[in-house]
C-alpha positions as CSV (number, residue, x, y, z in Angstrom):
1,X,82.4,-41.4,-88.1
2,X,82.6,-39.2,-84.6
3,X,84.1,-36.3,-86.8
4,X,81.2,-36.5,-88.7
5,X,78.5,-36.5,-86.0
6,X,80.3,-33.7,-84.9
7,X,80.1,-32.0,-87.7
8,X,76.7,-32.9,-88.8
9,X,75.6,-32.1,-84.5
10,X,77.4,-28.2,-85.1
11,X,75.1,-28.0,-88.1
12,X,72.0,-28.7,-86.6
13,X,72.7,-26.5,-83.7
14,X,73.6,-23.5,-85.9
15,X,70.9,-24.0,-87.9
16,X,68.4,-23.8,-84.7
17,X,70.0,-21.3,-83.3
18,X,69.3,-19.3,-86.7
19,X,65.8,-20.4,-87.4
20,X,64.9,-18.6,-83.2
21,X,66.4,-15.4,-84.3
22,X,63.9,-15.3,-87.3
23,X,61.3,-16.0,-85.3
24,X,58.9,-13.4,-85.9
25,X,55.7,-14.4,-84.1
26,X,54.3,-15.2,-80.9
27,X,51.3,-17.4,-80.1
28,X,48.3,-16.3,-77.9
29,X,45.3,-18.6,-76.7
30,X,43.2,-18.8,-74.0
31,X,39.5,-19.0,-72.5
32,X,36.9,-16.6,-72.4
33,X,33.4,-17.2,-70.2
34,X,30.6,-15.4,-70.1
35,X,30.9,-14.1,-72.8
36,X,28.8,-13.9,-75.9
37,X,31.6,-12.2,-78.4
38,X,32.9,-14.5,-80.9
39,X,35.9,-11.8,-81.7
40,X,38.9,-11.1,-80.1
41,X,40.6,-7.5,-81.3
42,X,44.6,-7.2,-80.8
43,X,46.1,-3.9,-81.8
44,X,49.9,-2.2,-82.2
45,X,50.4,1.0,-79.7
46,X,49.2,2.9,-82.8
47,X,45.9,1.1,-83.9
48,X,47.5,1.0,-87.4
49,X,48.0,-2.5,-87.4
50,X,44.6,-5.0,-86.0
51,X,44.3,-8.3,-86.0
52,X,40.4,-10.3,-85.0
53,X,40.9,-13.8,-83.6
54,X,37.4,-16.0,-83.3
55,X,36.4,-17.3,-79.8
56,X,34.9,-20.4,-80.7
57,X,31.2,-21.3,-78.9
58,X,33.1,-22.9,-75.7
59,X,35.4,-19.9,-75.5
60,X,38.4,-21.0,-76.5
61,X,40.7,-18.9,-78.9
62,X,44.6,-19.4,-80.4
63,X,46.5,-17.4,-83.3
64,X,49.8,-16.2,-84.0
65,X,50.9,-12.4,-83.9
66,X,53.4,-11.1,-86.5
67,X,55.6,-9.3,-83.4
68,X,57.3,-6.0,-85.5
69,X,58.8,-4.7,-82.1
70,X,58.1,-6.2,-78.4
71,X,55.6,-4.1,-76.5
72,X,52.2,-3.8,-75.5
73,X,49.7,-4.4,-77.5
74,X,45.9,-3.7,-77.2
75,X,43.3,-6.9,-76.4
76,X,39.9,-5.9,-76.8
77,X,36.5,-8.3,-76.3
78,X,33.5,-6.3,-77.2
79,X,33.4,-2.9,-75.6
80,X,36.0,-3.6,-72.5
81,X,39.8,-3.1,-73.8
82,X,43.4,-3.8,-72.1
83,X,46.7,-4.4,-72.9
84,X,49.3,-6.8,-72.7
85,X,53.1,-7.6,-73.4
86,X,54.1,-9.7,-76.5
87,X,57.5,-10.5,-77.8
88,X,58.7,-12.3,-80.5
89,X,58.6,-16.2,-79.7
90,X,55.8,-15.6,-77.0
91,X,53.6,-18.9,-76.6
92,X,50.9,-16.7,-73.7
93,X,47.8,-18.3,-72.5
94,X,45.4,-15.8,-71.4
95,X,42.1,-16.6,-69.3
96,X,39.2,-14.6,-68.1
97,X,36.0,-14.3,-66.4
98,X,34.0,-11.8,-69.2
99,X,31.6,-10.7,-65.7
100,X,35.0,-10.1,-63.9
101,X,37.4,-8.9,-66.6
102,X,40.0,-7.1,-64.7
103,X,39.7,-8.9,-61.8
104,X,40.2,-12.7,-63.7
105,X,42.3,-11.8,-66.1
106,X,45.3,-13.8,-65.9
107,X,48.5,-15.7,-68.0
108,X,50.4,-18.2,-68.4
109,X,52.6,-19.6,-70.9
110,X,56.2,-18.2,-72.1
111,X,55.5,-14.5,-71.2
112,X,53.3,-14.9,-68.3
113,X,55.3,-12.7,-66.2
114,X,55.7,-9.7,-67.3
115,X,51.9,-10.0,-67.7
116,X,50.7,-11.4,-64.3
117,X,52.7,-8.3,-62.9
118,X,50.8,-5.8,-65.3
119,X,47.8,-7.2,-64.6
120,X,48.0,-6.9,-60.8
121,X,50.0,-3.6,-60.9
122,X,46.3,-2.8,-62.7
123,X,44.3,-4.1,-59.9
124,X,46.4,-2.1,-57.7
125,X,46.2,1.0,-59.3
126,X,42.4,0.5,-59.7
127,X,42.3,-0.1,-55.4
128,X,44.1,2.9,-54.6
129,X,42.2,5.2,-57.0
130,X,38.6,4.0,-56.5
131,X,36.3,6.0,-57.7
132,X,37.8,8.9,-59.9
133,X,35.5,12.2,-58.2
134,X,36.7,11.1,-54.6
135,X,40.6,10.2,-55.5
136,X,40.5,13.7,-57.6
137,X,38.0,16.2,-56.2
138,X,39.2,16.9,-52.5
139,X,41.7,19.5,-51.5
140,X,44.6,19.7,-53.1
141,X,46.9,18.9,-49.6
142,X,44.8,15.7,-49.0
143,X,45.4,14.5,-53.0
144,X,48.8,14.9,-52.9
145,X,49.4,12.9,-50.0
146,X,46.9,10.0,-51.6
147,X,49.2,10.4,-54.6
148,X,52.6,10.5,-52.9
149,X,50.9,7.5,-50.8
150,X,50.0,5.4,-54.5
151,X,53.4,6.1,-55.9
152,X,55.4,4.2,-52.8
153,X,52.8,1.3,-53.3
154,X,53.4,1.3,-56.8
155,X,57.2,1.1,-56.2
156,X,56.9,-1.1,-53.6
157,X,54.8,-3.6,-55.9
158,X,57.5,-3.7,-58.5
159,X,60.7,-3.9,-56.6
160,X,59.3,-6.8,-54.6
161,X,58.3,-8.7,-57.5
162,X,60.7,-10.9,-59.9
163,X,61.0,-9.4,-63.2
164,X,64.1,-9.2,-64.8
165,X,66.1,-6.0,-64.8
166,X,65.0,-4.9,-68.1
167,X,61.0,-5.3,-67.4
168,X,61.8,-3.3,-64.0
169,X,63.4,-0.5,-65.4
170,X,60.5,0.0,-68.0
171,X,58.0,-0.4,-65.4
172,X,60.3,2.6,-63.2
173,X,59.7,4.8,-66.1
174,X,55.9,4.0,-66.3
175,X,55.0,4.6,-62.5
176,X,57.0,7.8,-62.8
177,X,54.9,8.7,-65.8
178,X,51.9,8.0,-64.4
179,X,52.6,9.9,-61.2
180,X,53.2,13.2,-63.3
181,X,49.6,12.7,-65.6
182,X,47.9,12.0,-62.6
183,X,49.2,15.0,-60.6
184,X,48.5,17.0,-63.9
185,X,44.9,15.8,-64.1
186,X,44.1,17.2,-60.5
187,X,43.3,20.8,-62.6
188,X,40.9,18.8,-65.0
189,X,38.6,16.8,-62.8
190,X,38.2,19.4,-60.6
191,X,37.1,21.8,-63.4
192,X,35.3,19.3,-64.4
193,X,33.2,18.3,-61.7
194,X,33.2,21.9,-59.7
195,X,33.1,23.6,-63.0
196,X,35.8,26.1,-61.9
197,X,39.7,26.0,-61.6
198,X,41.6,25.2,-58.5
199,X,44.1,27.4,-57.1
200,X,47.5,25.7,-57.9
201,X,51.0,26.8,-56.2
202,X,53.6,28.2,-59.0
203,X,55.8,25.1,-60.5
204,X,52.7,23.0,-59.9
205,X,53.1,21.7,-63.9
206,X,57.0,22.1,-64.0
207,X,57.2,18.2,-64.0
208,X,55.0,17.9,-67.7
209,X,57.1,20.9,-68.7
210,X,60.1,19.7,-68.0
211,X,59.7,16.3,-68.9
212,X,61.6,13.7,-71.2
213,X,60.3,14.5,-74.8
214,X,62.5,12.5,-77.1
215,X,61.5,8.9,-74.9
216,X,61.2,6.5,-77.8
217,X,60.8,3.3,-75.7
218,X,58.4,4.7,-73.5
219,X,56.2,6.1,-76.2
220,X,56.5,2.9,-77.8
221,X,55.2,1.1,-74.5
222,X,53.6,3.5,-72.6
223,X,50.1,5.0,-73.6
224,X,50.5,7.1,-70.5
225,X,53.5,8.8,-71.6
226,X,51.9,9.6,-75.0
227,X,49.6,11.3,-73.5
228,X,51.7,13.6,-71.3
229,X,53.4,14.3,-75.2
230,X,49.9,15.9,-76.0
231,X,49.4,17.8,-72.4
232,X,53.2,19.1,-72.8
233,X,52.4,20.4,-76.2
234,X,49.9,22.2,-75.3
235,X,51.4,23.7,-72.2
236,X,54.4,24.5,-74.5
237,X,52.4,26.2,-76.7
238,X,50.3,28.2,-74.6
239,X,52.8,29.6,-72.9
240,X,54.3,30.4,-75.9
241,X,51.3,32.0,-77.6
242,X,50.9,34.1,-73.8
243,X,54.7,35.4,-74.4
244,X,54.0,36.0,-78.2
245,X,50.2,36.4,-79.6
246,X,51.4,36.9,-83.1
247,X,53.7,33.1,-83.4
248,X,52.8,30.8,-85.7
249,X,52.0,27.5,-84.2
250,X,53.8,25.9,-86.9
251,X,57.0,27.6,-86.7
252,X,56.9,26.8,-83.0
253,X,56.5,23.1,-83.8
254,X,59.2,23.3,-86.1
255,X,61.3,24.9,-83.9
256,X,60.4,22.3,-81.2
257,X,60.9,19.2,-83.0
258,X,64.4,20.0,-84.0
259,X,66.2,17.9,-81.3
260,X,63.7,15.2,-81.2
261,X,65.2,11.8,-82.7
262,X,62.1,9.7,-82.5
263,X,60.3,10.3,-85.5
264,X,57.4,8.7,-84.2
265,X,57.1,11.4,-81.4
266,X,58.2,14.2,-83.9
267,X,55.1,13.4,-85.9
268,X,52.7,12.8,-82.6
269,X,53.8,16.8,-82.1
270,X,52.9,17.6,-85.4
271,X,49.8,15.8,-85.5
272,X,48.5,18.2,-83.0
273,X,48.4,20.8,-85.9
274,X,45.7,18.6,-87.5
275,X,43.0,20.4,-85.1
276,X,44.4,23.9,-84.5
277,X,45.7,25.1,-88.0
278,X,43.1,22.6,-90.8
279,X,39.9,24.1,-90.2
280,X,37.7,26.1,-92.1
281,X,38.6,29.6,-90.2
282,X,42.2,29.2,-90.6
283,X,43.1,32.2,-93.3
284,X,46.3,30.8,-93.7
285,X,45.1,26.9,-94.4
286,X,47.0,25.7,-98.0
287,X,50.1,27.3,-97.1
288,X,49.6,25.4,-93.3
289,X,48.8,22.1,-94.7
290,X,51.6,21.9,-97.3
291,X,54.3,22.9,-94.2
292,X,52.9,20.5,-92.0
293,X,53.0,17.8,-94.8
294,X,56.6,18.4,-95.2
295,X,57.3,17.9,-91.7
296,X,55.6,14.9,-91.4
297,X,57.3,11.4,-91.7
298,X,54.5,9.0,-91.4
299,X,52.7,8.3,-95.0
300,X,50.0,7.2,-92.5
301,X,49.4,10.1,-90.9
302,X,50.1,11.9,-94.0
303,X,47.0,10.4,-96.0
304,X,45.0,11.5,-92.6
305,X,46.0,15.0,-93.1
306,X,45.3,15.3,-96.8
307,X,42.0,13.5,-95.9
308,X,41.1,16.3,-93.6
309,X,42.2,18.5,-96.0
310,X,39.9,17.7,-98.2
311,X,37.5,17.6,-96.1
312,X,37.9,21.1,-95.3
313,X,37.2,22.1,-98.9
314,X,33.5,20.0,-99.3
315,X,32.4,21.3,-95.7
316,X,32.7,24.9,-96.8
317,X,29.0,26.6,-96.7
318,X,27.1,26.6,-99.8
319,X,28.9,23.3,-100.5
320,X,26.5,20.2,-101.7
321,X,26.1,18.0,-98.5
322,X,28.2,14.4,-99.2
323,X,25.0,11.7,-99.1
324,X,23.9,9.1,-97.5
325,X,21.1,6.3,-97.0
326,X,21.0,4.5,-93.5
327,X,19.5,2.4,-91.9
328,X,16.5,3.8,-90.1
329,X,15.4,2.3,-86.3
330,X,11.8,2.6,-87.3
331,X,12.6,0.5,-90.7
332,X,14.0,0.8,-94.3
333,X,16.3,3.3,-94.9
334,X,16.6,7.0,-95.4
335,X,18.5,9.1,-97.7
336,X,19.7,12.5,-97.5
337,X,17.4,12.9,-100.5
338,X,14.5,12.1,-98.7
339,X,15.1,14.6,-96.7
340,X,15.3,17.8,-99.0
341,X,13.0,20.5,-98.5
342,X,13.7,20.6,-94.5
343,X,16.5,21.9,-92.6
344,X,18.3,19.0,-91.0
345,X,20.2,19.2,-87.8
346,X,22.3,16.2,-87.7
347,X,23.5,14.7,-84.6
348,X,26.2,12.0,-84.9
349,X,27.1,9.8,-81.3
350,X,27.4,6.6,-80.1
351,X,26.1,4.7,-77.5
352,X,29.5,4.3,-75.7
353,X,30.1,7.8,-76.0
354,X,29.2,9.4,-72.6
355,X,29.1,13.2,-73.7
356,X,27.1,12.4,-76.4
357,X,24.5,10.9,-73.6
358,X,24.8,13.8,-71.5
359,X,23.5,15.8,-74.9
360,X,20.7,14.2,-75.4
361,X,18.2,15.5,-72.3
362,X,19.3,19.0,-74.5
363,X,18.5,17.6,-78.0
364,X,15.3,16.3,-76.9
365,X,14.0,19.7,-75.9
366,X,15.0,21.1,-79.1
367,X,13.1,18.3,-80.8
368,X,10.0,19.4,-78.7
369,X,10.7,23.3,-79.1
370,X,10.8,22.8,-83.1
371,X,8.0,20.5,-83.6
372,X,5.9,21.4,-86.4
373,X,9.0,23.9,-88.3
374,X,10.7,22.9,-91.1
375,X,13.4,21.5,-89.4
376,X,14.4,17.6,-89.1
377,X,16.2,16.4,-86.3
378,X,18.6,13.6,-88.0
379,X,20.2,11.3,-84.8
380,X,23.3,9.4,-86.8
381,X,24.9,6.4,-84.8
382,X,28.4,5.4,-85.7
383,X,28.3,2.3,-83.6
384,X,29.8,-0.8,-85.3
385,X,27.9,-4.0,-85.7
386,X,28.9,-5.8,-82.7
387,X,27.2,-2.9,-81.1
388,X,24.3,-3.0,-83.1
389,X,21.8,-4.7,-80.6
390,X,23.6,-1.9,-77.7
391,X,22.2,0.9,-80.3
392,X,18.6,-0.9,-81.1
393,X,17.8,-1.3,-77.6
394,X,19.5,2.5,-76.3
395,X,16.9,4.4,-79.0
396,X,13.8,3.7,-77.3
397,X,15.3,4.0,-74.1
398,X,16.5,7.2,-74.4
399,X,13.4,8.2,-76.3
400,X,14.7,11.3,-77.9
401,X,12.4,12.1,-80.6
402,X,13.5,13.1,-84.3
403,X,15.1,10.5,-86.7
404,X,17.2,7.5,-85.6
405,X,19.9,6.3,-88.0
406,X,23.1,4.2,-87.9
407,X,25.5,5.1,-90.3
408,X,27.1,1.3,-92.6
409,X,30.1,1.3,-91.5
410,X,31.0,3.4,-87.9
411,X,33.9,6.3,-88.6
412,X,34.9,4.2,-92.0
413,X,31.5,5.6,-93.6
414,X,32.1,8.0,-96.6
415,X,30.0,10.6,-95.0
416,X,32.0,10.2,-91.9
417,X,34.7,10.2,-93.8
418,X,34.0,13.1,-96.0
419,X,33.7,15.5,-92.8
420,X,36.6,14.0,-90.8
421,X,34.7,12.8,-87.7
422,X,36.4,11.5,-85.2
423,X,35.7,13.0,-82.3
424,X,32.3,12.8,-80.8
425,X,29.4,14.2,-80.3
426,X,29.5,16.4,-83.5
427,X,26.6,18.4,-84.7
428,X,26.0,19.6,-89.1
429,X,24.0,22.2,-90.4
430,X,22.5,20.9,-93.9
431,X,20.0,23.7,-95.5
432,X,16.7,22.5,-97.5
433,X,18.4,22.0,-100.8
434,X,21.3,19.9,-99.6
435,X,23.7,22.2,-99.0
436,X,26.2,22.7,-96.1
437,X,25.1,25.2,-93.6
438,X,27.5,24.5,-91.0
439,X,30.0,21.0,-90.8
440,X,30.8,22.4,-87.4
441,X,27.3,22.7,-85.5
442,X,26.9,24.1,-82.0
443,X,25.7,21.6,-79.8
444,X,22.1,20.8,-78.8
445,X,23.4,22.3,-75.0
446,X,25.0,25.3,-76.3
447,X,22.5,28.4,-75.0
448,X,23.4,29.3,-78.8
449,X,21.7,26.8,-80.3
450,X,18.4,27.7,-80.0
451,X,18.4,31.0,-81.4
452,X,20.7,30.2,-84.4
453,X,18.2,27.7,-85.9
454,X,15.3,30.1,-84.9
455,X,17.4,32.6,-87.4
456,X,17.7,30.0,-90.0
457,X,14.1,29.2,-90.0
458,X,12.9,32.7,-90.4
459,X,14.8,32.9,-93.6
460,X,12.4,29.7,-94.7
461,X,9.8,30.2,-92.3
462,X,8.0,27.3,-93.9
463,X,6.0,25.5,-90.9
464,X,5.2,21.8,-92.1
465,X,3.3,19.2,-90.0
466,X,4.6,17.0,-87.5
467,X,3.5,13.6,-86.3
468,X,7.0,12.8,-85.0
């Protein structure tokens, strides 16, 4: 009888101890206040894979997380977005204050840890930096010694907390990370704000140049370290184009990728092809896209190319326009049909899409300048429909003129689609029969501007009325 409850205990204990290896999920719950969302986003690294979870009406949320690979994964309530660690068997609790996001946000639970100390190494960072302009745009002496001043904080944040060896060593890689983007940035927000370059001492970039490129775990948990990937490409490459104006861009990522074992970074360097070799002024385009579709391991990003691809080909001038029929602020809908016989300038933002803002002071003089021409100034929104109320209320706030649309269904529209928007704000040409003048529009504050559409109007110099 004891030889077989020993038998029959050995069993059990195998048979547990197989059932936690196959564990492929972790839990997350928690309490949200303030807070009118009823949605709770959780993304991989890559935004390839989403998942919504409903707050209920007192706040309270809970769902399971198929866990692929441990990491950090993106937790997004309405607009505000950060991220947090998950690994397979995780039962986390996470709680905030919706008024006092960053500030409330806290864990507990199986994984609380490695959480709590994200969170606060957050809050730290946001301290130190403050406001962006004053952290970045002082003399370059003074911002090296705030940054040199951050780092030993940083470091001395981590090695005085308790996370295990493993946690500690990834969090090592992601403070040193973050001290080279940050020290690269010092060129950009300066630029930026002074709208001129500073003076920086040779070797100032040697650090992005140098650096790690073939760091699978950090790309994997580190959205800072994917984007030094991006800056190093393009430092790479310009330097490369300076010492030969006549290389191929593809050729040079091919030749760069060589080494690289991460196939996931491989194909983040090759993405960056998308935007400088498939447009519509790129001679050598079909013979480009088919080389940079071999390269490619991703089907994912793949499909994106062949999508833009495409694109390329219905965008060309002279092209019929794709359609569309959206919903218009002042009621009903409108079509591009109902638009034929004008020229339409079509603007497509967002109301969380800060350039797009800053255009429209420069839009709404062009509205006033063209009043009574046969142009239409078409205002397309590709907010979603949690921001819907955000974009009803921002029109007549703004009080830009012209008309005010929001496209069905944000970036996943087919006419978004059709001219691979993605970045924002982007203007299109469309001439009075529905045809593509330009996919590629100068803005409404290019000095350009003006002229160009006084050129197209004097080719169809019909003037119409105007009550807008």
């Amino acid at each position: 009888m004891n030889k077989f409850l020993l038998i029959l205990a050995t069993t059990l204990l195998v048979s547990c101890n197989n059932n936690s290896s196959k564990i492929e999920f972790a839990t997350i719950s928690g309490k949200v206040i303030n807070s009118k969302e009823t949605l709770l986003r959780i993304t991989t690294y890559d935004y390839r894979t989403s998942k919504k979870i409903t707050i209920d009406s007192s706040g309270y949320y809970r769902d399971t997380i198929r866990i692929q690979k441990k990491g950090f994964y993106g937790y997004q309530i309405g607009s505000t977005y950060t991220s947090i660690y998950l690994d397979k068997g995780d039962n986390l609790k996470v709680d905030l204050d919706a008024n006092e996001f960053f500030k409330s946000i806290s864990a507990s639970g199986k994984g609380a840890e490695i959480n709590n100390f994200k969170f606060n190494r957050d809050r730290l960072m946001n301290e130190l930096v403050g406001d962006a302009k004053e952290f970045f745009v002082v003399p370059l002496e003074q911002f090296l010694d705030k940054l040199s001043s951050n780092k030993i904080a940083y470091s001395d944040q981590l090695e005085e907390s308790n996370l295990i060896l493993e946690y500690k060593d990834m969090f090592r890689k992601m403070n040193e990370y973050n001290y080279i983007l940050t020290k690269f940035n010092y060129d950009k927000f300066n630029h930026y704000h002074l709208k001129e370059h500073p003076i920086l001492p040779n070797g100032y970039n040697d650090l992005v140049l140098n650096m790690d490129i073939d760091d699978n775990n950090s790309f994997h948990f580190d959205k800072t370290y994917r984007t030094l990937i991006v800056e190093h490409f393009r430092l790479t490459s310009k330097n490369a184009l300076i010492e030969n104006p006549n290389l191929s861009l593809v050729n040079f990522v091919d030749n760069k990728i060589k080494d690289i074992k991460s196939t996931e970074i491989k194909d983040q360097i090759i993405s960056m092809l998308f935007r400088t070799q498939i447009k519509l002024d790129n001679k050598n385009i079909d013979s480009d896209y088919k080389r940079i579709h071999n390269l490619l391991s991703s089907k994912n990003l793949k499909e994106k190319l062949t999508e833009k691809y495409k694109a390329i080909g219905i965008s060309k001038p002279e092209t019929t326009a794709a359609s569309f029929n959206y919903e218009n602020h002042k009621g009903g809908t409108t079509s591009l049909n109902d638009l034929k016989g004008k020229i339409l300038y079509i603007d497509i933002w967002a109301t969380w899409c800060g350039p797009c803002i800053n255009e429209m002071p420069a839009l709404t003089e062009l509205i006033k300048y063209f009043k009574g021409k046969n142009i239409e100034f078409v205002n397309i929104s590709i907010d979603t429909k949690n921001q819907y109320d955000k974009w009803r209320a921002m029109v007549p706030e703004l009080n830009v003129g012209g008309l005010q649309l929001i496209a069905d269904n944000g970036l996943k529209s087919e006419f978004m689609k059709a001219y691979s928007v993605g970045l924002i704000p982007r203007s299109i040409l469309i001439d009075e029969n529905g045809k593509i003048i330009s996919a590629m529009a100068p803005r409404p504050s290019d000095p350009k501007t003006k002229n160009y559409l006084n050129e197209l109007l004097l080719k169809n110099p019909i003037l119409v009325s105007s009550n807008k």
